[in-house]
TORMAR-394899 format. One line per 8 residues: for each residue x, y, z of N, C-alpha, C. Coordinates in nm, 2 decimals. Example, Ala and Ser with C-alpha at 12.3 -4.5 7.8 and 13.67 -1.06 7.14 Angstrom:
1.32/-0.57/0.78/1.23/-0.45/0.78/1.32/-0.33/0.78 | 1.28/-0.22/0.71/1.37/-0.11/0.71/1.29/0.00/0.79
//
This chain:
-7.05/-10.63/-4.45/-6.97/-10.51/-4.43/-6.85/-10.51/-4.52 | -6.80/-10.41/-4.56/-6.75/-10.36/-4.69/-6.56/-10.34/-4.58 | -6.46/-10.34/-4.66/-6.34/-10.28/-4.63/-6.30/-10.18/-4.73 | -6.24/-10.09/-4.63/-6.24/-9.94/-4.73/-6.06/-9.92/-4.75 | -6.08/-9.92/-4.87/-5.94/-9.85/-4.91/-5.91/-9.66/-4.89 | -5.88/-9.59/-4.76/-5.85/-9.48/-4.77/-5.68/-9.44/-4.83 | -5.70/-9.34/-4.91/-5.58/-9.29/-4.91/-5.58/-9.08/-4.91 | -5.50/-9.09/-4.78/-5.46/-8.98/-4.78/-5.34/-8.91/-4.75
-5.26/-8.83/-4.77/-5.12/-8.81/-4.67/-5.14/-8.72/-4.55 | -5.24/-8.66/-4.54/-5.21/-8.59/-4.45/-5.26/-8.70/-4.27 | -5.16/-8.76/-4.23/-5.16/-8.84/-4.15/-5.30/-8.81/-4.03 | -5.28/-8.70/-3.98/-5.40/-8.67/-3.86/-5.51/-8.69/-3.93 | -5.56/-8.65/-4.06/-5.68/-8.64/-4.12/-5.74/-8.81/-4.14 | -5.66/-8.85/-4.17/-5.63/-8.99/-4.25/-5.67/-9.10/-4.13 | -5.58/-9.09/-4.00/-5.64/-9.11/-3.88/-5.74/-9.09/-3.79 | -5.83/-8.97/-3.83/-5.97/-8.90/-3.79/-6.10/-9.01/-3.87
-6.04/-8.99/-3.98/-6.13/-9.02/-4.10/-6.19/-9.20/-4.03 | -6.07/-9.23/-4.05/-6.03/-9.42/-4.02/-6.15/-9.45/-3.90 | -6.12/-9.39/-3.76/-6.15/-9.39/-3.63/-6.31/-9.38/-3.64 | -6.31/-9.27/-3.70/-6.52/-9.21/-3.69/-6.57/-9.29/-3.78 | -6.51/-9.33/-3.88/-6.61/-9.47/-3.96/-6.58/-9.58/-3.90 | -6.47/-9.58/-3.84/-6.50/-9.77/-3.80/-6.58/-9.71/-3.65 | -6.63/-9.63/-3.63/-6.68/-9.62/-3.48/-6.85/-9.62/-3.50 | -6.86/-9.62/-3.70/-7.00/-9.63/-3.68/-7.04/-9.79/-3.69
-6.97/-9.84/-3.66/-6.99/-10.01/-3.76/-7.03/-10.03/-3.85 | -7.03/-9.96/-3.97/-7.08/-10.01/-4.05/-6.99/-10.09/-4.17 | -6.85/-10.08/-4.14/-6.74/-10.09/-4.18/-6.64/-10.21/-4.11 | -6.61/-10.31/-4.22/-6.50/-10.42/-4.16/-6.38/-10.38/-4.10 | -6.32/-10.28/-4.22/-6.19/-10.20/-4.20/-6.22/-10.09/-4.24 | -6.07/-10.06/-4.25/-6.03/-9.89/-4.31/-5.88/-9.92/-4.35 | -5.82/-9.97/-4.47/-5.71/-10.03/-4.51/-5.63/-9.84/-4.55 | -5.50/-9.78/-4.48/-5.52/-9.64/-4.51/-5.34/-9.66/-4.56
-5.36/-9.59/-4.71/-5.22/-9.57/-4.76/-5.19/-9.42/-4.75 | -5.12/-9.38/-4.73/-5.05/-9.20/-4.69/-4.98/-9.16/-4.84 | -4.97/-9.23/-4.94/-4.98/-9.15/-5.07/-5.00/-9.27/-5.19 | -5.03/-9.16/-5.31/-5.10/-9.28/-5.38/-5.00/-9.38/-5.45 | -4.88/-9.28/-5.45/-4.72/-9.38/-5.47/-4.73/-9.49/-5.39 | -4.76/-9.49/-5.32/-4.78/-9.62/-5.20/-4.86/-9.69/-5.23 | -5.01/-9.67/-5.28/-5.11/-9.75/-5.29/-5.04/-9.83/-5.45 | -5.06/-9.73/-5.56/-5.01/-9.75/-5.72/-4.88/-9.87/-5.73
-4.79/-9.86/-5.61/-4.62/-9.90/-5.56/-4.72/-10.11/-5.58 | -4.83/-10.07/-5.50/-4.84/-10.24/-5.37/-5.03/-10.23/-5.44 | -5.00/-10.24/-5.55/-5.15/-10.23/-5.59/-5.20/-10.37/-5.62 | -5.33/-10.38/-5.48/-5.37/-10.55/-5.49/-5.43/-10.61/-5.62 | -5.42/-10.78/-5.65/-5.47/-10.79/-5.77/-5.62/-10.78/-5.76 | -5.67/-10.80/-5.64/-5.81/-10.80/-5.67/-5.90/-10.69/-5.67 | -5.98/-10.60/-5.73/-6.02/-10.44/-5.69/-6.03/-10.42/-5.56 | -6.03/-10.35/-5.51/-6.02/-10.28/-5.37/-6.21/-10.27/-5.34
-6.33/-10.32/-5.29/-6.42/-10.30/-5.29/-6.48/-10.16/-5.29 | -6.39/-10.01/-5.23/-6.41/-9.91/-5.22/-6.27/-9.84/-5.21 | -6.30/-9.72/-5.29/-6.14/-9.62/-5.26/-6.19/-9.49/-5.21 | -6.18/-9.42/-5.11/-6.18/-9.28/-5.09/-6.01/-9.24/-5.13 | -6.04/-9.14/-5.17/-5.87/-9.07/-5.21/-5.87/-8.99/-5.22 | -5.77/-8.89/-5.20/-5.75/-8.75/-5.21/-5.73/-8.74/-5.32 | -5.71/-8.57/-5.38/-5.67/-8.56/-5.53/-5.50/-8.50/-5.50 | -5.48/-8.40/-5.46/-5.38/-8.36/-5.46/-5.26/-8.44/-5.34
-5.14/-8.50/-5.37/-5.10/-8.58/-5.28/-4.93/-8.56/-5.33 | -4.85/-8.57/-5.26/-4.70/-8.56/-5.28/-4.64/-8.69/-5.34 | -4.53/-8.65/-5.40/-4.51/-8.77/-5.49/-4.47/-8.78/-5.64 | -4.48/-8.94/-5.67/-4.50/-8.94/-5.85/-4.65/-8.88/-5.91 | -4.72/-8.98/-5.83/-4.86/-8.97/-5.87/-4.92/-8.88/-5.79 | -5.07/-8.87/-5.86/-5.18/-8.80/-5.75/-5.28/-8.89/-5.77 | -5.43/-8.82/-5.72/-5.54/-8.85/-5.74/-5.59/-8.94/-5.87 | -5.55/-8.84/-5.99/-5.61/-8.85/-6.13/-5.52/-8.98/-6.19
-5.38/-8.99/-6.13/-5.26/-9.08/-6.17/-5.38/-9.22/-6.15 | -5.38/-9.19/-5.99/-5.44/-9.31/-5.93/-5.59/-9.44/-6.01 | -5.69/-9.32/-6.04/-5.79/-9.37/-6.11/-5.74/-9.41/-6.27 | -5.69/-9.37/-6.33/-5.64/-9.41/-6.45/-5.54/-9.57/-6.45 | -5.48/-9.56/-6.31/-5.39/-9.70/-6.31/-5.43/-9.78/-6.25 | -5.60/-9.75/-6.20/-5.71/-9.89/-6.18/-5.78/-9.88/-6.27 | -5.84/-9.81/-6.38/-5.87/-9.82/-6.49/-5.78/-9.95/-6.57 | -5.62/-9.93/-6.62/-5.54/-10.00/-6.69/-5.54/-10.14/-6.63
-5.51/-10.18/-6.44/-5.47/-10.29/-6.40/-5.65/-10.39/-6.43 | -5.73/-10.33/-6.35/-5.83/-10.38/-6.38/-5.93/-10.37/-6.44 | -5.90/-10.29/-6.57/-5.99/-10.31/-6.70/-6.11/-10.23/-6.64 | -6.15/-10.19/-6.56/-6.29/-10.07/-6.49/-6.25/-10.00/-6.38 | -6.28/-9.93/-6.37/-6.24/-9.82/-6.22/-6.31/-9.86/-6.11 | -6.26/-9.93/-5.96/-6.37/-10.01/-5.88/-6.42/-9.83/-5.84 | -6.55/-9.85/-5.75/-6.62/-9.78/-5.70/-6.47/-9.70/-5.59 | -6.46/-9.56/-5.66/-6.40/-9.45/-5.61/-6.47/-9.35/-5.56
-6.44/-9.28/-5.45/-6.51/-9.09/-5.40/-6.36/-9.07/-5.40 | -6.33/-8.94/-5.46/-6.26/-8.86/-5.42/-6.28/-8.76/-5.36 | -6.18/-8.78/-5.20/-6.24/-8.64/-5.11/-6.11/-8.54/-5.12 | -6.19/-8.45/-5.16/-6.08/-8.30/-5.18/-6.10/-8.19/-5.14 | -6.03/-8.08/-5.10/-6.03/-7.95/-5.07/-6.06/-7.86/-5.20 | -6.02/-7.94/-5.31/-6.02/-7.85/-5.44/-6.18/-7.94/-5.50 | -6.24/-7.78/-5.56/-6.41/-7.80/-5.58/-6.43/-7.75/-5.70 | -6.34/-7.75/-5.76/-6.35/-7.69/-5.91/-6.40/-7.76/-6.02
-6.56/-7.73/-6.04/-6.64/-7.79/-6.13/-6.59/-7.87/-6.26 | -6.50/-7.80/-6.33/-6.44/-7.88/-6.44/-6.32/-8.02/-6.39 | -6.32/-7.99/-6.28/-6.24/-8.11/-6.23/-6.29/-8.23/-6.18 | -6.41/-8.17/-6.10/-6.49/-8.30/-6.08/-6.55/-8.41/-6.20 | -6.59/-8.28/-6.28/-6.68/-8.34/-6.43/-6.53/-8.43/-6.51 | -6.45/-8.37/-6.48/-6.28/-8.48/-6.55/-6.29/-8.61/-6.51 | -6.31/-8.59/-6.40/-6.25/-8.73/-6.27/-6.43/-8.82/-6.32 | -6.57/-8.76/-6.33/-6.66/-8.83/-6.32/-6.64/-8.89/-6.50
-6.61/-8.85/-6.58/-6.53/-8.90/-6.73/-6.45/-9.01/-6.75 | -6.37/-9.01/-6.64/-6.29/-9.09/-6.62/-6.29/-9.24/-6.50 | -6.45/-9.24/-6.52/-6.53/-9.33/-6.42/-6.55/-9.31/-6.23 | -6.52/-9.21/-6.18/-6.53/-9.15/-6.03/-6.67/-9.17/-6.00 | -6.73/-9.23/-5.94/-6.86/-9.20/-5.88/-6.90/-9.12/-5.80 | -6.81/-9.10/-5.71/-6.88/-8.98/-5.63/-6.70/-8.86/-5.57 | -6.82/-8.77/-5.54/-6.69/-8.63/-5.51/-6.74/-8.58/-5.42 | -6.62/-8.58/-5.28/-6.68/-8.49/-5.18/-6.57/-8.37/-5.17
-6.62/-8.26/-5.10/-6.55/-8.15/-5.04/-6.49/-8.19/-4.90 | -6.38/-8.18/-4.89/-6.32/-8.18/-4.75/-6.42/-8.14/-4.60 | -6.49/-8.05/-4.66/-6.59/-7.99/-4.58/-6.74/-8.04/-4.53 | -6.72/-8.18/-4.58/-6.82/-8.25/-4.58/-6.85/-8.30/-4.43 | -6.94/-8.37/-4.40/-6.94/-8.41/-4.30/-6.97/-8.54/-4.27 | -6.94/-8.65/-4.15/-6.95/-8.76/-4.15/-7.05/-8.80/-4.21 | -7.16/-8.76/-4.14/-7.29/-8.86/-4.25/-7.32/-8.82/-4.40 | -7.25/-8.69/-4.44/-7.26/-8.70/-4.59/-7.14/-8.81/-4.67
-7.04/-8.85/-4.55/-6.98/-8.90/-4.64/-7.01/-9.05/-4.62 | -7.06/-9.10/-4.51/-7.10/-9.23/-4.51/-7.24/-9.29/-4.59 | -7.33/-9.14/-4.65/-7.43/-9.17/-4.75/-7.34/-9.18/-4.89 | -7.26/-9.13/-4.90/-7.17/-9.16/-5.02/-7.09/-9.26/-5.04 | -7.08/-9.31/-4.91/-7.01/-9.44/-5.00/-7.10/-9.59/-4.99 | -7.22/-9.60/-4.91/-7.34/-9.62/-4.92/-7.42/-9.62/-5.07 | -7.40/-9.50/-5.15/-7.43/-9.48/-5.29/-7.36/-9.53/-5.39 | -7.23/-9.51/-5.35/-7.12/-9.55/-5.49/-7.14/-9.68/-5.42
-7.09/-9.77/-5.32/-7.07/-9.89/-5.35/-7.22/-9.98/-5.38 | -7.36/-9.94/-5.37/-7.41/-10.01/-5.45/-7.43/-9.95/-5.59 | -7.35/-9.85/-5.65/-7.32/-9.86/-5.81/-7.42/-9.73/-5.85 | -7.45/-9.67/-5.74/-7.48/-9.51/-5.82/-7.36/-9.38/-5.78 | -7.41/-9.29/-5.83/-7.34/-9.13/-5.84/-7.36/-9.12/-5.72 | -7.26/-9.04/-5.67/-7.25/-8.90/-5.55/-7.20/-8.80/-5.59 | -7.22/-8.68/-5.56/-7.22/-8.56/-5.53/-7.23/-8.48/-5.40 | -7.13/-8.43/-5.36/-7.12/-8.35/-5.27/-7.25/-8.23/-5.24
-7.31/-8.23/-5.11/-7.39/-8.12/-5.12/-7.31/-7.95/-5.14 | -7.24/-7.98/-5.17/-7.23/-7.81/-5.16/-7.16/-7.78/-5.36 | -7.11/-7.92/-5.39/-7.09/-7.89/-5.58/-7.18/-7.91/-5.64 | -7.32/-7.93/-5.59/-7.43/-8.00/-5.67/-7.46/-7.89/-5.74 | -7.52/-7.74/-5.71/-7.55/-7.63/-5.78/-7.46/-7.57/-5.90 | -7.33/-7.56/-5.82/-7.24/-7.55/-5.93/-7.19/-7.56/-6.05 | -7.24/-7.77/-6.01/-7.23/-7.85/-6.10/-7.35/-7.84/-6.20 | -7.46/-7.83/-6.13/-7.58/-7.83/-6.24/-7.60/-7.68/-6.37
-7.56/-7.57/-6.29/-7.53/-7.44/-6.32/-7.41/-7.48/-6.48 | -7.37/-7.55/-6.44/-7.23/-7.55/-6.58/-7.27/-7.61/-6.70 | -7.34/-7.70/-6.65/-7.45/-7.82/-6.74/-7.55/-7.74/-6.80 | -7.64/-7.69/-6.74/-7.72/-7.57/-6.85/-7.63/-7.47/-6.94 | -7.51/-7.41/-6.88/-7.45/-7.30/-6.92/-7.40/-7.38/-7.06 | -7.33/-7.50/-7.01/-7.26/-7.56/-7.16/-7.38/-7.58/-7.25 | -7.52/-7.67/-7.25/-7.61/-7.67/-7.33/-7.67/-7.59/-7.42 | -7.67/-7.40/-7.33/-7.71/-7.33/-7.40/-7.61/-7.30/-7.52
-7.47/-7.29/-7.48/-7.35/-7.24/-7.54/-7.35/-7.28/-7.67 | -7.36/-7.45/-7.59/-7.28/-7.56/-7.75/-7.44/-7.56/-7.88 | -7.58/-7.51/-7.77/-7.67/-7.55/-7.89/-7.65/-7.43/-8.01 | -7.59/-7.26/-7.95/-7.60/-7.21/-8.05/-7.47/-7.20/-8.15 | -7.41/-7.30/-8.10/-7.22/-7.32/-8.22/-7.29/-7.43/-8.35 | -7.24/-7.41/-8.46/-7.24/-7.49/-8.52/-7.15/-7.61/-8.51 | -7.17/-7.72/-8.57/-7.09/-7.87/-8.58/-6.89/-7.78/-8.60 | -6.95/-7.72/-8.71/-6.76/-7.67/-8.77/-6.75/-7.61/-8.70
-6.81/-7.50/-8.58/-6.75/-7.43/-8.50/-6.71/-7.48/-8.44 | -6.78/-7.54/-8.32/-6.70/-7.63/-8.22/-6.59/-7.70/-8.23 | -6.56/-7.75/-8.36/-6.46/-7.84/-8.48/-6.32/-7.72/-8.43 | -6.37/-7.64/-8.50/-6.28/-7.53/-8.49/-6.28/-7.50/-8.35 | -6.30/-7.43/-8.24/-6.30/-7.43/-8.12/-6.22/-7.52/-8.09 | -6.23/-7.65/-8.07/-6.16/-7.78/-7.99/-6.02/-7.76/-8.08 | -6.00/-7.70/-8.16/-5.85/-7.71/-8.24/-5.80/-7.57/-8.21 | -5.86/-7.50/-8.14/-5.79/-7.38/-8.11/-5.78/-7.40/-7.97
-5.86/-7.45/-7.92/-5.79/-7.50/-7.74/-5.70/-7.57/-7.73 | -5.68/-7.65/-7.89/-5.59/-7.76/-7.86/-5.43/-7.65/-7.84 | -5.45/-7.59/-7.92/-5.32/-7.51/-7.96/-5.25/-7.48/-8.07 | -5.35/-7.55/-8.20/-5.31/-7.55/-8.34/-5.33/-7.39/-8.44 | -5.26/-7.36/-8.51/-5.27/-7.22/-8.56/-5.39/-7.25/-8.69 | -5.42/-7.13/-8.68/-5.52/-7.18/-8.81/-5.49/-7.23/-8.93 | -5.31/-7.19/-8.90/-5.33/-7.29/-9.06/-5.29/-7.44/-9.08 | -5.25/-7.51/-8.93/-5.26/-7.59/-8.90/-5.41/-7.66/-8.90
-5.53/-7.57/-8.85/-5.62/-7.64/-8.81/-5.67/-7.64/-8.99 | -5.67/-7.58/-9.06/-5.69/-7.55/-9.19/-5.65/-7.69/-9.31 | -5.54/-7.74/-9.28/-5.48/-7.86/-9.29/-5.57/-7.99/-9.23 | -5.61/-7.97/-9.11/-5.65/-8.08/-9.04/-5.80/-8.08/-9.09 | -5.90/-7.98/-9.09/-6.01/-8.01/-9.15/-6.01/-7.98/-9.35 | -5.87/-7.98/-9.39/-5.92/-7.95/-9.53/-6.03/-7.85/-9.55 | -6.00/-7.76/-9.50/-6.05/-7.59/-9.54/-5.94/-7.52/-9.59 | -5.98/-7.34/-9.62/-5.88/-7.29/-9.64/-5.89/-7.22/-9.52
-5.79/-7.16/-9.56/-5.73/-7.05/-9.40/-5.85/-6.95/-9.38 | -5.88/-6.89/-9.47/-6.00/-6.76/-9.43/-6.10/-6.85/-9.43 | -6.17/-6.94/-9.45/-6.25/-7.02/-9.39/-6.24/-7.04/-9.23 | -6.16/-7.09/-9.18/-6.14/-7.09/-9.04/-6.17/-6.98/-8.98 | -6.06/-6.89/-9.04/-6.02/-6.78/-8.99/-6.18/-6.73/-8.92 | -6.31/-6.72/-9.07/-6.44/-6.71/-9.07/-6.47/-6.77/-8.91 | -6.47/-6.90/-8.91/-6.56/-6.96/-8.78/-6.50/-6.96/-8.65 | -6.37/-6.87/-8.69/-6.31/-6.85/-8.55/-6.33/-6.77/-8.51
-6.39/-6.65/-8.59/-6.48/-6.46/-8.59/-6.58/-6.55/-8.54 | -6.67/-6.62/-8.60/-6.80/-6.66/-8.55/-6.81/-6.69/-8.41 | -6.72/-6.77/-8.37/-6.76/-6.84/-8.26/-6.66/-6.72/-8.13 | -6.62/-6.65/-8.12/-6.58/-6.55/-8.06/-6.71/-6.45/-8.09 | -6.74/-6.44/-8.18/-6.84/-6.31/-8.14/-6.99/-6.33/-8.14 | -6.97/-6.51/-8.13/-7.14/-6.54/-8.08/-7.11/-6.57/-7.90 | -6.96/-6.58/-7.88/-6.96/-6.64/-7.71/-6.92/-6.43/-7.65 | -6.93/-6.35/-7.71/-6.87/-6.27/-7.69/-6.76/-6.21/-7.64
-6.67/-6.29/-7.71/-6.55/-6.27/-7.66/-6.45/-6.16/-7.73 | -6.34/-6.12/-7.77/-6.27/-6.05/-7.84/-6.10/-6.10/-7.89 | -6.05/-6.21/-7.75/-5.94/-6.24/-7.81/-5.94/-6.41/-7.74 | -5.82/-6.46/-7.88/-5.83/-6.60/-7.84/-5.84/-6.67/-7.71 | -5.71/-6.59/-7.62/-5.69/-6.64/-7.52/-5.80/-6.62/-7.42 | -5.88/-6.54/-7.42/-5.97/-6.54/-7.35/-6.10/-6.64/-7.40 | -6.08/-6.68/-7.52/-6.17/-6.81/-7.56/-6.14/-6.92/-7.49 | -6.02/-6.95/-7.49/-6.01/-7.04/-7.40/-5.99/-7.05/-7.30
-5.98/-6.98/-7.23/-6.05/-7.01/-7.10/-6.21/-7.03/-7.03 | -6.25/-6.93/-7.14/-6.38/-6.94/-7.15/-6.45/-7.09/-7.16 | -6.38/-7.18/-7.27/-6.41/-7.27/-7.30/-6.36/-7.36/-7.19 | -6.25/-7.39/-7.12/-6.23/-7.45/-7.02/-6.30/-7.45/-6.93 | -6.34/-7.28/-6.87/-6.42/-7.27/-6.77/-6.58/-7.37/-6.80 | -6.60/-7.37/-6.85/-6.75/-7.34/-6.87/-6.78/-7.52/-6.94 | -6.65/-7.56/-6.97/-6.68/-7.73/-7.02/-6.70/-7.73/-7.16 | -6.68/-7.66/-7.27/-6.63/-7.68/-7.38/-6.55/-7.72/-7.45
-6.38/-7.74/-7.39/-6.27/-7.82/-7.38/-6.21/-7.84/-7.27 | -6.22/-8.02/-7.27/-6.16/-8.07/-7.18/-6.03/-8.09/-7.20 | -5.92/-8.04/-7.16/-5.74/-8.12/-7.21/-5.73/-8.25/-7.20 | -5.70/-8.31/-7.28/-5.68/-8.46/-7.25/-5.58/-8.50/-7.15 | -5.59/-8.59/-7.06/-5.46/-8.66/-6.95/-5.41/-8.74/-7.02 | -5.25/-8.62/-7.03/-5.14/-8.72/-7.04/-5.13/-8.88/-6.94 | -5.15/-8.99/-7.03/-5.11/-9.13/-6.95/-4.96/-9.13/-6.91 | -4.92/-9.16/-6.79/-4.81/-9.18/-6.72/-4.75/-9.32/-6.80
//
């Protein structure tokens, strides 16, 4: 039997959670920090066998803080689920980048979550049943998208999400300016779009730029 690192703040939930898994036995403990400043503050040396964790949490840190500063202390990310209310496909796919094994919806229910951590801790993926569609849906959509961009489009794309002007990006790939200018017409009016800012969101939405996380 496994001991589970929970961390959540909202205290009743956190105390629900704790009670209904240790009541299935399948579990030694339920070790429960109330925010991840707390966990990150008194963080043990040895990985934590399992972490359930919320994403959104009050404080210095959150969720994303959290996985990133068991990434740095112990060199790999132990076997994490983060359970959230927020289901927003490009967020899960961030957190599974950043080594997350599995993601549930708040909405889950006991035995979907005790098959999940059943899964991650012998060392496969989880997925929530209700983001699985979602998630698979964005994965075709990005495939079709990125197979009809060319190499320099995309090039260009990822430097206009970044937030660089073209004649910065013009600089950074050693083009000239109407060159760019060119594949930045292209790739707007092969995704059908009309104006930048709606590129990019487009491209957020849909998993063609990820923003990089600032390191704390």
């Amino acid at each position: 039997m496994i001991t589970i690192t929970l961390i959540e703040d909202h205290k009743m939930l956190s105390g629900s959670i704790r009670t209904v898994l240790m009541a299935t036995n399948l579990f030694k403990d339920i070790v429960v920090h109330h925010s991840a400043d707390d966990f990150i503050n008194s963080i043990p040396v040895t990985p934590p066998e399992l972490i359930i964790t919320d994403l959104i949490m009050p404080g210095k840190y959150n969720g994303l803080a959290l996985v990133e500063r068991c990434r740095e202390v112990y060199n790999i990310v132990p076997p994490i689920i983060v359970l959230s209310s927020i289901t927003d496909v490009q967020t899960v796919k961030q957190l599974i980048r950043l080594g997350v094994k599995g993601y549930l919806s708040k909405d889950a229910d006991v035995d979907e979550l005790v098959e999940a951590i059943d899964e991650v801790y012998n060392g496969r993926q989880y997925i929530g049943n209700s983001l699985r569609d979602a998630l698979i849906k964005t994965v075709f959509t990005e495939e079709q998208i990125v197979y009809h961009l060319s190499p320099r489009e995309r090039e260009v794309l990822h430097h206009v999400c970044s937030g660089l002007t073209i004649k910065e990006i013009a600089y950074n790939l050693k083009l000239s300016k109407h060159t760019v200018q060119y594949y930045h017409k292209c790739v707007l009016s092969k995704l059908k779009l009309n104006r930048t800012s709606d590129l990019i969101v487009f491209a957020m939405q849909n998993g063609l730029y990820i923003p990089e996380v600032n390191k704390k």
